[in-house]
LUMKOL-222931 format. One line per 8 residues: number of its first residue (from 1); their letters; for each residue x, y, z of C-alpha. Coordinates in nm, 2 decimals, always signed. Layout:
<rs>
NUM	a	X,Y,Z | ...
</rs>
This chain:
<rs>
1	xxxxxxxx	+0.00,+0.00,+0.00 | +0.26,+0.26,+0.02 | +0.53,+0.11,-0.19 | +0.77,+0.07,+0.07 | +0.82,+0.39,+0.18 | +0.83,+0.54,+0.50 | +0.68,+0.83,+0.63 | +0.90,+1.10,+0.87
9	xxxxxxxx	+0.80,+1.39,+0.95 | +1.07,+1.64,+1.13 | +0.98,+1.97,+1.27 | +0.74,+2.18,+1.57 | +0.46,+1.96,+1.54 | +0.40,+2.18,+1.90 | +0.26,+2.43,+1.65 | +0.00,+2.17,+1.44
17	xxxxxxxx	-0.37,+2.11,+1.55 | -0.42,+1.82,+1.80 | -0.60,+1.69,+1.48 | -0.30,+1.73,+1.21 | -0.06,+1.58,+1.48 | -0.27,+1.28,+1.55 | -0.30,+1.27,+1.16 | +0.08,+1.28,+1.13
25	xxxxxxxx	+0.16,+1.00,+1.41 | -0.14,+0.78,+1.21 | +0.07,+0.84,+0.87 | +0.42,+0.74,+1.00 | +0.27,+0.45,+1.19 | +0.12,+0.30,+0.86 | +0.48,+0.36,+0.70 | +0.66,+0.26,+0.94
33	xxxxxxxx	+0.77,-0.06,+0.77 | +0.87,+0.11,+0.47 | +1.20,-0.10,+0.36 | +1.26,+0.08,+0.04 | +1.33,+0.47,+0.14 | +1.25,+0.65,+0.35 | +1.05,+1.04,+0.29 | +1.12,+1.31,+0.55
41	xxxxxxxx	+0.91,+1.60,+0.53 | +1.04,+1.90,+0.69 | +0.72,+2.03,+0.83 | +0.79,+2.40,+1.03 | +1.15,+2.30,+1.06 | +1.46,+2.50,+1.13 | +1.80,+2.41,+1.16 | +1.81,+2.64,+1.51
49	xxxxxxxx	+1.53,+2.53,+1.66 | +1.66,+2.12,+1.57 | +2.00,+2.25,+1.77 | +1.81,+2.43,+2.02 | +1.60,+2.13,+2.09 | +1.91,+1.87,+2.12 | +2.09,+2.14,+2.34 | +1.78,+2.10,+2.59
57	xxxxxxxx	+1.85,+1.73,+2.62 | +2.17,+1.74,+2.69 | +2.14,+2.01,+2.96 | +1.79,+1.78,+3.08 | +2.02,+1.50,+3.10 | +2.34,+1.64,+3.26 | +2.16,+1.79,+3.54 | +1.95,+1.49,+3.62
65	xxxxxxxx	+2.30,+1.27,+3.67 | +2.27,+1.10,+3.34 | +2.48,+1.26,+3.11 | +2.85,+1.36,+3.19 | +2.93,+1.65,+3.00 | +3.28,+1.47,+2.92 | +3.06,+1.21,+2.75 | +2.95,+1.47,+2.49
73	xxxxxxxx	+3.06,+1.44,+2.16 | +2.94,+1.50,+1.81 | +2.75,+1.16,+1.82 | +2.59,+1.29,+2.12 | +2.43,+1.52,+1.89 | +2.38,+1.36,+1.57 | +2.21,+1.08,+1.79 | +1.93,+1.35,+1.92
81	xxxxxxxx	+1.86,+1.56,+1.60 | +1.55,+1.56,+1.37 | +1.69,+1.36,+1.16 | +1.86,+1.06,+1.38 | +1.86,+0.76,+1.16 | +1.88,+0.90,+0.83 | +2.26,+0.95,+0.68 | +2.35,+1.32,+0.63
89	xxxxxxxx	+2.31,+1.46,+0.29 | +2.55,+1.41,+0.05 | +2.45,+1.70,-0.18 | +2.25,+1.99,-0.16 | +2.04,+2.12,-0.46 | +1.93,+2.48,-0.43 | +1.74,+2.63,-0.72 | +1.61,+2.94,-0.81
97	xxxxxxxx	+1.99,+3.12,-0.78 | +1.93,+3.10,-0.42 | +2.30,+3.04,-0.24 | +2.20,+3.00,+0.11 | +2.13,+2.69,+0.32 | +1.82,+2.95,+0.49 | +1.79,+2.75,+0.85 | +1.79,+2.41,+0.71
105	xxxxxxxx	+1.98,+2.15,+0.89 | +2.30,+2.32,+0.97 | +2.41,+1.99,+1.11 | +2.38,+1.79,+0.86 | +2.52,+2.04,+0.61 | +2.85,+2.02,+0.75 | +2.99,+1.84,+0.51 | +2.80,+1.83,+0.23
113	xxxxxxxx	+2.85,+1.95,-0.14 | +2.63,+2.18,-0.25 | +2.51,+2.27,-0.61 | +2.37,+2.58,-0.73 | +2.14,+2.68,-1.03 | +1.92,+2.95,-1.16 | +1.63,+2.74,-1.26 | +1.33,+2.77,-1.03
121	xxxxxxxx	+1.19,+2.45,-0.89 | +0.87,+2.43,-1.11 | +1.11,+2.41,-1.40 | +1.35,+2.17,-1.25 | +1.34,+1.89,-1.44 | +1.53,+1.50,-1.49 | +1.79,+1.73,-1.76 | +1.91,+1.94,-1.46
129	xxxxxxxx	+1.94,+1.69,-1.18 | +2.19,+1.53,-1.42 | +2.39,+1.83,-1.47 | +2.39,+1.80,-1.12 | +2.47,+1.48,-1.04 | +2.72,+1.47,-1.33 | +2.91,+1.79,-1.13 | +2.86,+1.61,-0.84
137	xxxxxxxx	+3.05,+1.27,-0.93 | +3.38,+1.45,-1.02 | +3.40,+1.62,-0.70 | +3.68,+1.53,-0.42 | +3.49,+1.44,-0.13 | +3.72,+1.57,+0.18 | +3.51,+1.52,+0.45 | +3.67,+1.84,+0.64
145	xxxxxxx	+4.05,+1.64,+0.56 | +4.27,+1.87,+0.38 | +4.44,+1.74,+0.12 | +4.77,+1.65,+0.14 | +5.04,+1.91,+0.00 | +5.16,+1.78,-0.35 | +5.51,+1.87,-0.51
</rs>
């Protein structure tokens, strides 16, 4: 029924009705088996407020005895994000000639290769996800390393 894919919804579902959250929580548990890929919609999502919130869980957890703050590292806060479970993006696409990220998961982003165009998004099509992915596939993935000094 829903082609293997799962459902995930990230962001203040605070703000939603009682009856869009209880509609949201219905959807990802039908999905929920989804073995094929997984969708995350980014529903009133910011890249702060996902920091924001794993900074609150920390602090919860270190002042109720069962965090040391020694015992923080960046798994720590991959582990509470949003988006825990799902790999961080490999590329970014940003169309319309925007070259920002705009709030959107600064986490994840960190080290990530991003591509820019001009076309706007109701005009992107297969022909420029190639261009991108072509751009893409020639790039030297560093992963933050620099490379090494060459004579």
């Amino acid at each position: 029924m829903t082609d293997g894919i799962q459902l995930r919804v990230i962001g203040r579902r605070d703000r939603f009705s009682p009856r869009l959250q209880k509609l949201i929580e219905q959807a990802e548990a039908a999905t929920v088996a989804g073995d094929r890929a997984i969708l995350t919609l980014a529903l009133d999502y910011g890249g702060r407020w996902d920091v924001a919130e794993v900074t609150r869980s920390i602090a919860r957890d270190v002042v109720a005895g069962v965090l040391n703050p020694c015992d923080i590292h960046e798994d720590t806060i991959s582990e509470r994000l949003a988006t825990n479970g799902l790999p961080d993006p490999d590329l970014c696409i940003r169309t319309a000639g925007e070259t920002r990220i705009s709030n959107f998961l600064l986490w994840q982003f960190a080290y990530a290769e991003f591509w820019f165009t001009e076309v706007l998004w109701p005009d992107f099509d297969e022909t420029v996800l190639d261009l991108a992915l072509a751009d893409y596939a020639v790039r030297e993935r560093r992963f933050g390393v620099r490379p090494l000094f060459r004579q």
